[in-house]
C-alpha positions in Angstrom: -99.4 101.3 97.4 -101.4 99.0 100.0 -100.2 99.0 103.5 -98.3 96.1 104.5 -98.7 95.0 107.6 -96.1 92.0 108.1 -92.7 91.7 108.4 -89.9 89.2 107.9 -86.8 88.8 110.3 -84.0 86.5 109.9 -81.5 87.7 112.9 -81.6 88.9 116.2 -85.3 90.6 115.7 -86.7 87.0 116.1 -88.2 85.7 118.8 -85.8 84.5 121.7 -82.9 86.4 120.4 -81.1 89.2 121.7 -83.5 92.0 120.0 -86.2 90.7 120.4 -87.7 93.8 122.4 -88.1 95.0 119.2 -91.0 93.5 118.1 -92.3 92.0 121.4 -95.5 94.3 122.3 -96.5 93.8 118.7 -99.7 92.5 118.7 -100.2 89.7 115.6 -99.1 86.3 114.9 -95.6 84.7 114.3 -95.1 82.4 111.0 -92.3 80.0 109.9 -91.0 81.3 106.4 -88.5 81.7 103.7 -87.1 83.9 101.4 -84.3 83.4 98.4 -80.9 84.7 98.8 -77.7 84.8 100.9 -77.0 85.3 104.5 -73.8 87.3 104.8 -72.2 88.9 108.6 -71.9 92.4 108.3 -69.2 94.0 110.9 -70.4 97.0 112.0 -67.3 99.2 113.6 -65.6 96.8 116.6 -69.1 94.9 116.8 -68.9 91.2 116.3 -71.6 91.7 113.3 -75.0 91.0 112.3 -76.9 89.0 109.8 -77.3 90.6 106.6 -79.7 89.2 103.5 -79.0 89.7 99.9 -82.2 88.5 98.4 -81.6 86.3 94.9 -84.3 84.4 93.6 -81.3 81.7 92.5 -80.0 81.8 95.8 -80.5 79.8 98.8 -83.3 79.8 101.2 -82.8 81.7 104.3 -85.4 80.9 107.1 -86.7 83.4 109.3 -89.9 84.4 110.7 -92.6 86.5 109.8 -95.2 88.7 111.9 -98.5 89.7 111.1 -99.1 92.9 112.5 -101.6 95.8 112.1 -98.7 97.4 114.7 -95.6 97.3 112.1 -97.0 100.1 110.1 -97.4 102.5 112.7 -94.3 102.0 114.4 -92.1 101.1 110.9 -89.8 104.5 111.5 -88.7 102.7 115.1 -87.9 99.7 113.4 -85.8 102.0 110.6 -84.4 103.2 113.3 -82.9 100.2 115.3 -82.2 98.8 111.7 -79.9 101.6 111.0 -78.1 102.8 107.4 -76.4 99.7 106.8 -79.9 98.2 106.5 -82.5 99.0 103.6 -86.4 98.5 104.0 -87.4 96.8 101.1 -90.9 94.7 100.0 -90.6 91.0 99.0 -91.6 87.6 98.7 -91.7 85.5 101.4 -92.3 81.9 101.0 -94.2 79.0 103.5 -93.3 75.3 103.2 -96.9 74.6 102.1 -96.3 76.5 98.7 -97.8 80.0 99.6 -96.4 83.0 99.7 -97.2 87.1 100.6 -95.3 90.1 101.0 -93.5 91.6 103.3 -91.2 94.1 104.5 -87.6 92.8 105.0 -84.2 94.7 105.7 -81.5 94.0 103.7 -77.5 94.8 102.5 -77.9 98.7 101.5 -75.0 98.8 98.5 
């Protein structure tokens, strides 16, 4: 399988927001997207929740913002890690308002 080497975040992992450390020292470039689904707030023990995606290619789109990194498949077990086992790794489409699209790794709902 080739490598991928972006990823898409639609929650606190985005620039600005309270994770952001995450993803910060990446080195790469940050891109306005899209993917199909529905946004859901998963509580996590007394925590107040997080965003959670449910991708659906019927569903709505749910904006978020991708990186371009040659650094996300080095350091993809740290962002595993942070993501935790309520979150699955998965590859998908992600869509740009100009009509193109590419793939990318995206957490979503583990069922």
């Amino acid at each position: 399988m080739k490598n991928i080497n972006s990823i898409f975040v639609y929650g606190t992992l985005q620039p600005g927001m309270q994770n952001d450390k995450i993803l910060k020292d990446f080195k790469g470039n940050w891109k306005k997207g899209y993917v199909l689904g529905k946004l859901l707030n998963l509580e996590i023990g007394d925590d107040y929740g997080h965003p959670v995606l449910e991708l659906d290619n019927k569903g709505s789109k749910i904006y978020g913002m991708l990186l371009e990194s040659k650094d996300i498949e080095k350091n993809i077990n740290k962002i595993d890690d942070f993501e935790g086992k309520d979150y699955l790794r998965v590859v998908s489409n992600i869509f740009f308002e100009d009509g193109s699209k590419t793939l990318a790794y995206v957490y979503v709902r583990k069922k």
